[in-house]
Gaussian input, Z-matrix of N, CA and C with variables (Angstrom, degrees):
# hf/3-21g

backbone

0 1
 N
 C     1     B1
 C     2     B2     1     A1
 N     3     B3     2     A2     1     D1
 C     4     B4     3     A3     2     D2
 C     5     B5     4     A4     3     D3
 N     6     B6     5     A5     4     D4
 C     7     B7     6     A6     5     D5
 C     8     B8     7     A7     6     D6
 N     9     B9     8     A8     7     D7
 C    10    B10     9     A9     8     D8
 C    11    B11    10    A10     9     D9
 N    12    B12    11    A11    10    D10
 C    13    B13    12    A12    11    D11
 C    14    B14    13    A13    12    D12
 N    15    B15    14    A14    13    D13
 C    16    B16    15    A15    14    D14
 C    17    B17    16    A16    15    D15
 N    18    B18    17    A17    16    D16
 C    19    B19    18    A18    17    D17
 C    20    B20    19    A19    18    D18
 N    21    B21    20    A20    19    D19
 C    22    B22    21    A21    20    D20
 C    23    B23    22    A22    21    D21
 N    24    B24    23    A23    22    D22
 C    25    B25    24    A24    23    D23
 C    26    B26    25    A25    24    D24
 N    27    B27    26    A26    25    D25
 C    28    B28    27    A27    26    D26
 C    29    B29    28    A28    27    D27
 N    30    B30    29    A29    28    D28
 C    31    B31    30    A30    29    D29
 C    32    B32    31    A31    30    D30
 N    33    B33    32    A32    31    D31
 C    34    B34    33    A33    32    D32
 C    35    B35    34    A34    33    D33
 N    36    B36    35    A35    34    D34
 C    37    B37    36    A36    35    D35
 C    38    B38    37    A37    36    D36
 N    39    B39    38    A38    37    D37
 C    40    B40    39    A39    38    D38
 C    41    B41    40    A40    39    D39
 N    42    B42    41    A41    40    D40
 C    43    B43    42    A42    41    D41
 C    44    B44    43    A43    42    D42
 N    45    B45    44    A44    43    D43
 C    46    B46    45    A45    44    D44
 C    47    B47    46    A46    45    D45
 N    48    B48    47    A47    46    D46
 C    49    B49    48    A48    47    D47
 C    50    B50    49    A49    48    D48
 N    51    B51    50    A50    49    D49
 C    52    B52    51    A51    50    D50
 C    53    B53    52    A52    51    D51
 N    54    B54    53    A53    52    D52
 C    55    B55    54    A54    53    D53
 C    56    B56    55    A55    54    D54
 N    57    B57    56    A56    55    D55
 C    58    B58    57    A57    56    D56
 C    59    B59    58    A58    57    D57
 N    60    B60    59    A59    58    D58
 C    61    B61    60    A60    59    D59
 C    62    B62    61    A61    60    D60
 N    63    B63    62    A62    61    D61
 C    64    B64    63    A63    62    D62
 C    65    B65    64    A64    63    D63
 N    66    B66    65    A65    64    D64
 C    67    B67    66    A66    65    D65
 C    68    B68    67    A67    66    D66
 N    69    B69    68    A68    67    D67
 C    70    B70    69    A69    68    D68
 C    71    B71    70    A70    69    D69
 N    72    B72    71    A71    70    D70
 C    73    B73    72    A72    71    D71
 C    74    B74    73    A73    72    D72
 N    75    B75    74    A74    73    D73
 C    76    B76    75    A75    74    D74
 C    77    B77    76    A76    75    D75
 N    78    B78    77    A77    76    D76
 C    79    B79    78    A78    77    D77
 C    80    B80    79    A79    78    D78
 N    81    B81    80    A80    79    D79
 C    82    B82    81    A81    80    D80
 C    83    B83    82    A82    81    D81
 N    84    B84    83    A83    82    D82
 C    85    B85    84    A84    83    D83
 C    86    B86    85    A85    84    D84
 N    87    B87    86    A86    85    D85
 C    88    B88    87    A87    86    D86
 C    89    B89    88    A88    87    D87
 N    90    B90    89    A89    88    D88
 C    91    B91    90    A90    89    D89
 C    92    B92    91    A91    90    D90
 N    93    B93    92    A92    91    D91
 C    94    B94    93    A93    92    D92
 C    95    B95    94    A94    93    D93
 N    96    B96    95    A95    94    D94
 C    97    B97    96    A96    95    D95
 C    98    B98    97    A97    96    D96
 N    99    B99    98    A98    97    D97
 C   100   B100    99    A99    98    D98
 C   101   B101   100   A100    99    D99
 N   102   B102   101   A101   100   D100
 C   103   B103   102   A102   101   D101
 C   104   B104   103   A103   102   D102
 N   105   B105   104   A104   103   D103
 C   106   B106   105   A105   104   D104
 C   107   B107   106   A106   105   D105
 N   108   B108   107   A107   106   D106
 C   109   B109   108   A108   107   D107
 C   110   B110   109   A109   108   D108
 N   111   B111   110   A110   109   D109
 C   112   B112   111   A111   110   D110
 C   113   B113   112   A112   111   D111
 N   114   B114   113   A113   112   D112
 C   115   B115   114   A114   113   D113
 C   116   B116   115   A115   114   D114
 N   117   B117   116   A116   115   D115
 C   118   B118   117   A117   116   D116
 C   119   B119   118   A118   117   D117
 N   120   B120   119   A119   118   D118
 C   121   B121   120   A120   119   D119
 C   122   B122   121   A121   120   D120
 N   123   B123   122   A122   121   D121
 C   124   B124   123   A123   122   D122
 C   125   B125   124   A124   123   D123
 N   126   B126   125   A125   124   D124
 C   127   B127   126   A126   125   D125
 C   128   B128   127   A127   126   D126
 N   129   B129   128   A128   127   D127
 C   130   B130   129   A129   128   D128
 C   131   B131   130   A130   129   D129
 N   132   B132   131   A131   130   D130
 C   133   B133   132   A132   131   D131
 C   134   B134   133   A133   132   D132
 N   135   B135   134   A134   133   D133
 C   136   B136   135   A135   134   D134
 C   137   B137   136   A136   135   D135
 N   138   B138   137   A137   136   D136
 C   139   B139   138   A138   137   D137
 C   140   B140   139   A139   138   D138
 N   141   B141   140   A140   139   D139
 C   142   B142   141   A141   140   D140
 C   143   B143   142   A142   141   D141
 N   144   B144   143   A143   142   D142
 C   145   B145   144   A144   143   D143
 C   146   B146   145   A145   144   D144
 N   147   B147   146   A146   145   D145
 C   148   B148   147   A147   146   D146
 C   149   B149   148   A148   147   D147
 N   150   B150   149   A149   148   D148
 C   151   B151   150   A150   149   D149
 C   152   B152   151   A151   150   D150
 N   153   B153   152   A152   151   D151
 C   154   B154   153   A153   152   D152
 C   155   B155   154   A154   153   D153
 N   156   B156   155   A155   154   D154
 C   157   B157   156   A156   155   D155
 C   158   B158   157   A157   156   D156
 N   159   B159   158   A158   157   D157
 C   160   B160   159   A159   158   D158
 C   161   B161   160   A160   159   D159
 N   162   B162   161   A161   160   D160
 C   163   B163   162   A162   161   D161
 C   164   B164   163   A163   162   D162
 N   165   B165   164   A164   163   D163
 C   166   B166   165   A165   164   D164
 C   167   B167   166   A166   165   D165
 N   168   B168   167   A167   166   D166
 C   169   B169   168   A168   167   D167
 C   170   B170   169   A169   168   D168
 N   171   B171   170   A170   169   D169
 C   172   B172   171   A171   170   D170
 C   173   B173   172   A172   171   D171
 N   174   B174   173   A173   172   D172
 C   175   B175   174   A174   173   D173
 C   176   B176   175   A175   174   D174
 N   177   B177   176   A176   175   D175
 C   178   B178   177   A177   176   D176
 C   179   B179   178   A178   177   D177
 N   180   B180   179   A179   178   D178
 C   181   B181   180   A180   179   D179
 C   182   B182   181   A181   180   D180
 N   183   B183   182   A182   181   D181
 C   184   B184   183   A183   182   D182
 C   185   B185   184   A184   183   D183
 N   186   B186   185   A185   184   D184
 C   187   B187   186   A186   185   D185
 C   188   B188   187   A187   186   D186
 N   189   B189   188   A188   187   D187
 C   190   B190   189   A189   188   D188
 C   191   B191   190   A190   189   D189
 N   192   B192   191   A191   190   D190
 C   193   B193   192   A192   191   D191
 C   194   B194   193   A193   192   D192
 N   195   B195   194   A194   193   D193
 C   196   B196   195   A195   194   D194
 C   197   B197   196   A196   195   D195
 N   198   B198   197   A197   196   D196
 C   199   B199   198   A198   197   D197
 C   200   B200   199   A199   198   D198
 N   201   B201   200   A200   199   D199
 C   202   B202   201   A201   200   D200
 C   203   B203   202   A202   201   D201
 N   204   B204   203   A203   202   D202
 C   205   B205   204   A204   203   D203
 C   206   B206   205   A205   204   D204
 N   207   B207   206   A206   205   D205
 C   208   B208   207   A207   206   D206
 C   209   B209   208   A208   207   D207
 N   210   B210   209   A209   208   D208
 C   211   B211   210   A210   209   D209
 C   212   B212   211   A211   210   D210
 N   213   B213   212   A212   211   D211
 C   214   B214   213   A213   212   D212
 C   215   B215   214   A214   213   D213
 N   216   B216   215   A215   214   D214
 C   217   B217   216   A216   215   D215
 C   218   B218   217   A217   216   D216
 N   219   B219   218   A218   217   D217
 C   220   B220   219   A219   218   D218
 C   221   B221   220   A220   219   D219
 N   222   B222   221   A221   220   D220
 C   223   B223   222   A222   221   D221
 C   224   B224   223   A223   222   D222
 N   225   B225   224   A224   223   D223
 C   226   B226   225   A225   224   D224
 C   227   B227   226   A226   225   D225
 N   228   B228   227   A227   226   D226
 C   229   B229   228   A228   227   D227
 C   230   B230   229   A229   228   D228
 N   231   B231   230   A230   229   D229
 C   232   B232   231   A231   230   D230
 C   233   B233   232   A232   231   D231
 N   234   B234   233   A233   232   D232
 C   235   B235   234   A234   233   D233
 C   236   B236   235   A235   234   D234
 N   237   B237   236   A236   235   D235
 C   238   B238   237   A237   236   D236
 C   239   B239   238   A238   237   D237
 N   240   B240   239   A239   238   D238
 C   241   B241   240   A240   239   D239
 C   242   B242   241   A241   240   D240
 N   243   B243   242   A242   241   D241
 C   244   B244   243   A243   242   D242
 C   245   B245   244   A244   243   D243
 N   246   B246   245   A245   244   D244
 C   247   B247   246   A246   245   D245
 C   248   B248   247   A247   246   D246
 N   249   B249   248   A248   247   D247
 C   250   B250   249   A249   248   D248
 C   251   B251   250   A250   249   D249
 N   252   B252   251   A251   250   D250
 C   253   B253   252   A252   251   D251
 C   254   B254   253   A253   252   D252
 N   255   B255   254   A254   253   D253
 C   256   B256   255   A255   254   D254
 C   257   B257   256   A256   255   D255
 N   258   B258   257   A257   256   D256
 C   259   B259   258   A258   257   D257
 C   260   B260   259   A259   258   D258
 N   261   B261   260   A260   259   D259
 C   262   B262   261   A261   260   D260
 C   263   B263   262   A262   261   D261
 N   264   B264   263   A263   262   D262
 C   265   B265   264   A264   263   D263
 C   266   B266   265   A265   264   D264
 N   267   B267   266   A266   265   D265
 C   268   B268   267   A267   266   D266
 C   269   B269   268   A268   267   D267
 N   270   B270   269   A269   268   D268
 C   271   B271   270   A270   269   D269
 C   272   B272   271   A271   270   D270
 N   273   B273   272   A272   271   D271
 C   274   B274   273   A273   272   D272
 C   275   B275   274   A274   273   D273
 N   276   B276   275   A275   274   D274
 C   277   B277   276   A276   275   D275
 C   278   B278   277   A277   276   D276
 N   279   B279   278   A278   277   D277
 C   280   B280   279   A279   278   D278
 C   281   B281   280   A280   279   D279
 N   282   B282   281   A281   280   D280
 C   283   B283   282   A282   281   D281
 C   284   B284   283   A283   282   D282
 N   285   B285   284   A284   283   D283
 C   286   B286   285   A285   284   D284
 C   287   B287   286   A286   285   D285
 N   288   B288   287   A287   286   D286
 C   289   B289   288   A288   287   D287
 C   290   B290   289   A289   288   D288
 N   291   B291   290   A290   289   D289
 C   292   B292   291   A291   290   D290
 C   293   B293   292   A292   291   D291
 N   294   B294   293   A293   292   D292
 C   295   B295   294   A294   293   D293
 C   296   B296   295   A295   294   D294
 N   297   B297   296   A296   295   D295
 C   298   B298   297   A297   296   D296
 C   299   B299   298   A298   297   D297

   B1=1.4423
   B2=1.5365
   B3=1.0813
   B4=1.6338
   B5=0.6532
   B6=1.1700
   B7=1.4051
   B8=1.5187
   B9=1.5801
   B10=1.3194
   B11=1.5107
   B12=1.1627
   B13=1.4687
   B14=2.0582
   B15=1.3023
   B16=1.3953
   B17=1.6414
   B18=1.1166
   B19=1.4487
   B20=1.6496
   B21=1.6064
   B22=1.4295
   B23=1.6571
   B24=1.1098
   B25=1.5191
   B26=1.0580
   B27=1.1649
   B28=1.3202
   B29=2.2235
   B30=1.2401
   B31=1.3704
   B32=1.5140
   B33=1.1255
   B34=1.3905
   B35=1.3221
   B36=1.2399
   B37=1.5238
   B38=1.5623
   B39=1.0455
   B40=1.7861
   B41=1.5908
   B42=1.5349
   B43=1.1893
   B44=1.9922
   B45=1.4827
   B46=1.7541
   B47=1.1288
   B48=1.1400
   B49=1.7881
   B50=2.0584
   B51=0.7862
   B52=1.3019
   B53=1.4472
   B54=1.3863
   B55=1.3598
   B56=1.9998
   B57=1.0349
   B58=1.3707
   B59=2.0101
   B60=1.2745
   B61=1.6387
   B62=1.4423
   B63=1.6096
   B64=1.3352
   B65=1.6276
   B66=1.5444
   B67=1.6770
   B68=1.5706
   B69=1.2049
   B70=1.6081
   B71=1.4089
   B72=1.1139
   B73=1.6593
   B74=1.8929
   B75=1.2607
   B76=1.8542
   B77=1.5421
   B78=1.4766
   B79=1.5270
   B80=1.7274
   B81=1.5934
   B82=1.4348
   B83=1.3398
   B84=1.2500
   B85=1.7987
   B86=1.6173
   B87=1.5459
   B88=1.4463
   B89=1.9735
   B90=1.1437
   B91=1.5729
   B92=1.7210
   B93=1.3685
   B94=1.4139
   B95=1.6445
   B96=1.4210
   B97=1.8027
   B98=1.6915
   B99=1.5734
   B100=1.1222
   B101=1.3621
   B102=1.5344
   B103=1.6093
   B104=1.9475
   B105=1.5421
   B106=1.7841
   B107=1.5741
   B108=1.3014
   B109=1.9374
   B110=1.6809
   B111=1.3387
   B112=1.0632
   B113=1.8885
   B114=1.8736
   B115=1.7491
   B116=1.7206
   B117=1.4962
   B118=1.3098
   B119=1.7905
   B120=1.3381
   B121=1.3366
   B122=1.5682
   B123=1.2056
   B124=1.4303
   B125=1.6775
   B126=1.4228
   B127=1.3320
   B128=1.3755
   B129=1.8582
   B130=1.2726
   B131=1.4545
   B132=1.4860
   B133=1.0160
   B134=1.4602
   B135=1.0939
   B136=1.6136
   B137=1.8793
   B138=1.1885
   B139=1.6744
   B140=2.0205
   B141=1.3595
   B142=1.4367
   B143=1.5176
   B144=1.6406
   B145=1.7241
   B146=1.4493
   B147=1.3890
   B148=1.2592
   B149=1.0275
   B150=1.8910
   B151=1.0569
   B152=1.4447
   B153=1.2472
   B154=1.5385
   B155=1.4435
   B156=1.5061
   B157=2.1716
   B158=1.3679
   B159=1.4814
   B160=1.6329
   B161=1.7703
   B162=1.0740
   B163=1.3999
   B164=1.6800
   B165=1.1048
   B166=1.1381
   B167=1.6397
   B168=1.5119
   B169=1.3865
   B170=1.5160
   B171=1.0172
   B172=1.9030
   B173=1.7392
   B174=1.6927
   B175=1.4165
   B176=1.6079
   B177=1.4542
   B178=1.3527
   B179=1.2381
   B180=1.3460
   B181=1.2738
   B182=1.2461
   B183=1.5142
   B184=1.2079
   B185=1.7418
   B186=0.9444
   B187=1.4845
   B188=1.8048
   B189=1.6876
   B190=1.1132
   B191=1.3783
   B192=1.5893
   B193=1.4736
   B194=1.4655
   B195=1.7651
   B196=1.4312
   B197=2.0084
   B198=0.9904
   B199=1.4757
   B200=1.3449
   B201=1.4196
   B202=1.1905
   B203=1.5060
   B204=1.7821
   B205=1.3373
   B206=1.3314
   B207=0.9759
   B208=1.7853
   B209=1.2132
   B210=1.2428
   B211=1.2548
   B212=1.4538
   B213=1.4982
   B214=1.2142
   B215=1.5807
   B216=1.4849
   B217=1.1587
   B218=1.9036
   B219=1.5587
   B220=2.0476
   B221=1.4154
   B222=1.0316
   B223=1.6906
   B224=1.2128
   B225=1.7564
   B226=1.6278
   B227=2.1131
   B228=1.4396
   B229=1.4438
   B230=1.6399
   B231=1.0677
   B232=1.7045
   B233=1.9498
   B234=1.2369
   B235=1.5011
   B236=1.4730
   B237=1.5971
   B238=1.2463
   B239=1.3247
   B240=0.8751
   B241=1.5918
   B242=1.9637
   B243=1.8563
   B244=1.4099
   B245=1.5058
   B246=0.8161
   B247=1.9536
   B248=1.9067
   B249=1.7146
   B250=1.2747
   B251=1.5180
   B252=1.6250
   B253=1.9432
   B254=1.2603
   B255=1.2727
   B256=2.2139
   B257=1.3220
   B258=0.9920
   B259=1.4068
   B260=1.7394
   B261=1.5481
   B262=1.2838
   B263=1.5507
   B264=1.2027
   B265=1.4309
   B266=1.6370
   B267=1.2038
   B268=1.6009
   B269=1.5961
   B270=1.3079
   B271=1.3819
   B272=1.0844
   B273=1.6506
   B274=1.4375
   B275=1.8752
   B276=1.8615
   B277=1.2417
   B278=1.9469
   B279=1.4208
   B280=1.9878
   B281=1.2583
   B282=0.8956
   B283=1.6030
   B284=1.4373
   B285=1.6162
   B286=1.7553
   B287=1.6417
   B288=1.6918
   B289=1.4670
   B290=2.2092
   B291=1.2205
   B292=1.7976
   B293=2.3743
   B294=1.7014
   B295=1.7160
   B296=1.7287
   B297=1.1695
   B298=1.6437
   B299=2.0478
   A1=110.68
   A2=115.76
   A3=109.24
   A4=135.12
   A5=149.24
   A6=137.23
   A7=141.81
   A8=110.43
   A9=108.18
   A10=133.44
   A11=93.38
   A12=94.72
   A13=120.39
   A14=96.90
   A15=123.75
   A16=128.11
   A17=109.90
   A18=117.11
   A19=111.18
   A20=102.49
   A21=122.46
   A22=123.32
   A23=138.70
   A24=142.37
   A25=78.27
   A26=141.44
   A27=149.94
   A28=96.50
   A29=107.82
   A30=121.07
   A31=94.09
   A32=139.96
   A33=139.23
   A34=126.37
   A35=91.92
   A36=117.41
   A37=124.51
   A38=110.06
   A39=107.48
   A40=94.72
   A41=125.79
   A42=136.17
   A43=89.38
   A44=114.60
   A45=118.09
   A46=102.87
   A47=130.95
   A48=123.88
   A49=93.86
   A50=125.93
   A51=112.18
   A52=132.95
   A53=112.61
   A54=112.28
   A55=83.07
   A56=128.80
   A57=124.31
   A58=109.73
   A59=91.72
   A60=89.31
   A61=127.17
   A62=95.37
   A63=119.75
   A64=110.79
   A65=121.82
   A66=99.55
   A67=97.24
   A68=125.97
   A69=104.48
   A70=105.48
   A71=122.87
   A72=117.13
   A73=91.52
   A74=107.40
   A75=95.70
   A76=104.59
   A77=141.03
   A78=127.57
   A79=89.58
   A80=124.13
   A81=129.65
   A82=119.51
   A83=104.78
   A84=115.98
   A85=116.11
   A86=99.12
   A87=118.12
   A88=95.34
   A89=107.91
   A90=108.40
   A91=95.42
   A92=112.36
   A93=103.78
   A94=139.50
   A95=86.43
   A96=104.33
   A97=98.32
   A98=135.73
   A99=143.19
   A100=91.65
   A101=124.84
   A102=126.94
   A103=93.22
   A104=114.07
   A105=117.21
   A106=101.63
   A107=101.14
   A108=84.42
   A109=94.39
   A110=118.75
   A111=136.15
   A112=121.10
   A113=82.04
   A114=82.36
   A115=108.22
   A116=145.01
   A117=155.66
   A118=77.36
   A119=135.93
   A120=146.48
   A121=106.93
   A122=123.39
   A123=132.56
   A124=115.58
   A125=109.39
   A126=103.19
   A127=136.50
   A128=108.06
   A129=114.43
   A130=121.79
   A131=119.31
   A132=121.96
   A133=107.89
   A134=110.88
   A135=113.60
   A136=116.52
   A137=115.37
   A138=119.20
   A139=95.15
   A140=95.73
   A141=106.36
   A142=111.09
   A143=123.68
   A144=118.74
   A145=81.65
   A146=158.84
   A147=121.05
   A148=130.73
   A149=138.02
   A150=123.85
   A151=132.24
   A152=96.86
   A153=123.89
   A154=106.79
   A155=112.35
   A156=107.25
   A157=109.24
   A158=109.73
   A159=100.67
   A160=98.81
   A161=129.18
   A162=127.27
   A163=109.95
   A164=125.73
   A165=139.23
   A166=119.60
   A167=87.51
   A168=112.52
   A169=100.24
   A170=137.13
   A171=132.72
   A172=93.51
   A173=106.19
   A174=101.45
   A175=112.28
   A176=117.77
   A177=119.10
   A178=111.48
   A179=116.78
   A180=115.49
   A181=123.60
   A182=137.79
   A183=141.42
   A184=105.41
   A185=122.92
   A186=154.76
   A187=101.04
   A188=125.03
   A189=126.67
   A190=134.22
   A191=102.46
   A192=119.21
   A193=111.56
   A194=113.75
   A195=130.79
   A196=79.40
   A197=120.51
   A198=125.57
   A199=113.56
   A200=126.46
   A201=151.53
   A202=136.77
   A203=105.05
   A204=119.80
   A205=139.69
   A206=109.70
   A207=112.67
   A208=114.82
   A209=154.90
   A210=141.29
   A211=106.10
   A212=130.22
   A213=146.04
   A214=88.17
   A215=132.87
   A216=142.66
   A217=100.00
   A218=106.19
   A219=87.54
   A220=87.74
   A221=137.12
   A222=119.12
   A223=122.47
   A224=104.80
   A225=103.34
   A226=103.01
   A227=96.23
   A228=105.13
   A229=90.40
   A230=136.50
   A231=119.98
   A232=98.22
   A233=111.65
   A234=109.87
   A235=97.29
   A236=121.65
   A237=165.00
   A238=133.21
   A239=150.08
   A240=155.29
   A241=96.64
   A242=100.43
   A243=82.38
   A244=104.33
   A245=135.50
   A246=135.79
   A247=102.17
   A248=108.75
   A249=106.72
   A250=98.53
   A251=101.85
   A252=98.87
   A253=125.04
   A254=102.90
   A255=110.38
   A256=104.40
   A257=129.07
   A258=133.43
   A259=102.54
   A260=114.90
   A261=91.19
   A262=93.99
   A263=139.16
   A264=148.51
   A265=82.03
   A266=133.43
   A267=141.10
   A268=98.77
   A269=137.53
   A270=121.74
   A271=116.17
   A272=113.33
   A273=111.76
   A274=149.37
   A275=90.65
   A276=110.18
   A277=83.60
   A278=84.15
   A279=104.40
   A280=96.59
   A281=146.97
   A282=145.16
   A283=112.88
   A284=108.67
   A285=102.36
   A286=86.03
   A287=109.85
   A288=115.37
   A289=81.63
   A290=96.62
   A291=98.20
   A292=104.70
   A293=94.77
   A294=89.31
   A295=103.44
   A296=109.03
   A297=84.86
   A298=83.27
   D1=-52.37
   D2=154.14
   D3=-50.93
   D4=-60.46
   D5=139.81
   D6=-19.20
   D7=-31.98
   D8=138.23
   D9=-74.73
   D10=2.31
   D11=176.67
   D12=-95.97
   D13=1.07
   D14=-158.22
   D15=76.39
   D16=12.04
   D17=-175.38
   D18=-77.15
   D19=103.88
   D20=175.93
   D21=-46.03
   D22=-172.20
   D23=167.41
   D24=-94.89
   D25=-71.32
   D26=-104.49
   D27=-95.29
   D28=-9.14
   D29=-177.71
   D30=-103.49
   D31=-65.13
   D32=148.50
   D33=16.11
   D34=-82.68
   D35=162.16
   D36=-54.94
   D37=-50.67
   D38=-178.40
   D39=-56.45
   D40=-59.90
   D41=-138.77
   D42=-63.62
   D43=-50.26
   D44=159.42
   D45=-25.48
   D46=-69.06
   D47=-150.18
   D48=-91.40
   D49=-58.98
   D50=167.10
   D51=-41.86
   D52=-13.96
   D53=-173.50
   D54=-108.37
   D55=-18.85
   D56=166.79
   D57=-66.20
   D58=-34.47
   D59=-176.34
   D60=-83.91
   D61=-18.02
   D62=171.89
   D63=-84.10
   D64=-28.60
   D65=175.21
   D66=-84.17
   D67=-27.05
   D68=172.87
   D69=-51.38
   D70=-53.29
   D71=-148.99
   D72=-78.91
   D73=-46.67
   D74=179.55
   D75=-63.99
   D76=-9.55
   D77=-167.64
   D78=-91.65
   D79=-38.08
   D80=178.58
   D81=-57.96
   D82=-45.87
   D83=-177.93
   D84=-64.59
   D85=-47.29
   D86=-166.11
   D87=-73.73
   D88=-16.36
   D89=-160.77
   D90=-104.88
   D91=-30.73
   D92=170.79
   D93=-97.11
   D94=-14.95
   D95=-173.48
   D96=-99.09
   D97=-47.78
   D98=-152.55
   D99=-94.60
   D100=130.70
   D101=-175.51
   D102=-102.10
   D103=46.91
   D104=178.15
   D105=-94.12
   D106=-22.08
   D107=171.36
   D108=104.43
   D109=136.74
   D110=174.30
   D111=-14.01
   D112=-54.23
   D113=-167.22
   D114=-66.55
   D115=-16.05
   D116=-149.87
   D117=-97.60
   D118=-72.15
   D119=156.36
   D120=-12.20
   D121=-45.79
   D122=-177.77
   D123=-77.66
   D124=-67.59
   D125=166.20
   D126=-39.28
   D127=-40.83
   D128=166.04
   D129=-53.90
   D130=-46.94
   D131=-179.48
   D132=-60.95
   D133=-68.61
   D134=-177.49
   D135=-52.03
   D136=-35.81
   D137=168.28
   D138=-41.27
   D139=-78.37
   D140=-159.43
   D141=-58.27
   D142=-31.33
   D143=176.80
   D144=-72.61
   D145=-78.04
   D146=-144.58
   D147=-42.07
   D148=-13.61
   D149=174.68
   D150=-97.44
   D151=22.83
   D152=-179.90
   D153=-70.89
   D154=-54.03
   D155=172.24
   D156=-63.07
   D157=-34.75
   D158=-168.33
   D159=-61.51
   D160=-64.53
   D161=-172.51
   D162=-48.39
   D163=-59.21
   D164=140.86
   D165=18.94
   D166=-93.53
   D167=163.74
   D168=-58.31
   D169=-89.17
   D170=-169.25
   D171=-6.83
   D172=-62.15
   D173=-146.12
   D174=-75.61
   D175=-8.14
   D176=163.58
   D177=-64.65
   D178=-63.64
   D179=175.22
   D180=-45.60
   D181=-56.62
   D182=152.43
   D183=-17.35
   D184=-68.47
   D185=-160.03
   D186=-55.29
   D187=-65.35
   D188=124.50
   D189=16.69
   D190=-82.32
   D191=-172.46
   D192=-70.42
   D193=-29.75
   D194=-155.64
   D195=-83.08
   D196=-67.21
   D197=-165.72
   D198=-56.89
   D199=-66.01
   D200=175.52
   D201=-63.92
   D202=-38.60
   D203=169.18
   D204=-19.05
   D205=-80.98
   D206=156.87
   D207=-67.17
   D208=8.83
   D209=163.47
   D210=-97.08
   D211=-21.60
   D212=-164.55
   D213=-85.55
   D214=-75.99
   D215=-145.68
   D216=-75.09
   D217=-23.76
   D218=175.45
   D219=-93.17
   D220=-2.38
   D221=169.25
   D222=-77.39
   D223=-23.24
   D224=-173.14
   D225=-77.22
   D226=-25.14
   D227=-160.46
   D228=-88.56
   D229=34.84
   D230=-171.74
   D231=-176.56
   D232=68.99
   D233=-176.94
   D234=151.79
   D235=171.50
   D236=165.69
   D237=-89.90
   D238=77.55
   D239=-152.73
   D240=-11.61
   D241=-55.94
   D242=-175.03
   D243=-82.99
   D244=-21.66
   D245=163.92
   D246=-22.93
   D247=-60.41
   D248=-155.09
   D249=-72.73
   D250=-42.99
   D251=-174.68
   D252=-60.71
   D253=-11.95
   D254=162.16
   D255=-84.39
   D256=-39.13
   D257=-177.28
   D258=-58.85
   D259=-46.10
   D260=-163.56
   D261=-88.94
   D262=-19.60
   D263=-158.17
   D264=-72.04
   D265=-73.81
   D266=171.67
   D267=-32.44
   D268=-28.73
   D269=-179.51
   D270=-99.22
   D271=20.32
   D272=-157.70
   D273=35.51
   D274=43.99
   D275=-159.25
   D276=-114.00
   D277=-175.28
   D278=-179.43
   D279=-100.66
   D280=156.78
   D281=140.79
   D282=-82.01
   D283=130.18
   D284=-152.21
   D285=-78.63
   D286=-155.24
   D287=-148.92
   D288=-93.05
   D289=-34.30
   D290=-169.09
   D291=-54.67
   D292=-14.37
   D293=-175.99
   D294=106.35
   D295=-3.52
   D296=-154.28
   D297=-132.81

């Protein structure tokens, strides 16, 4: 769905490291401007780095689809679950955990 939407890996990814630069800068702000005491400083920080894998992760996947995409989708339409896993075993690939 992202990807139909035009959403790059490569946007994915920035948004990871920006949301890393952003819980530093919200754990600094929240720890110097807000008189709540370290731990309120902590949560912030830690709220906002958690969304650093989620993007992360998006942009592999994205990343995936960008490389792989069409080669994935005429394979699903032209073969047999075990059809494709010889196919990739013959290309000297793994067959991921989904079979294909």
């Amino acid at each position: 769905m992202l990807r139909k939407m035009g959403v790059k890996s490569g946007t994915m990814y920035a948004a990871g490291f920006a949301s890393i630069g952003l819980s530093v800068a919200s754990w600094v702000a929240s720890r110097s401007v807000e008189h709540a005491g370290v731990d309120r400083a902590d949560r912030w920080g830690i709220f906002v780095g958690q969304w650093a894998p989620t993007f992360f992760a998006l942009g592999v996947a994205l990343r995936i689809e960008e490389t792989h995409g069409p080669e994935i989708s005429s394979r699903e339409t032209h073969g047999t679950r075990d059809e494709l896993i010889e196919a990739g075993y013959a290309e000297g690939r793994m067959p991921s955990r989904t079979g294909v």
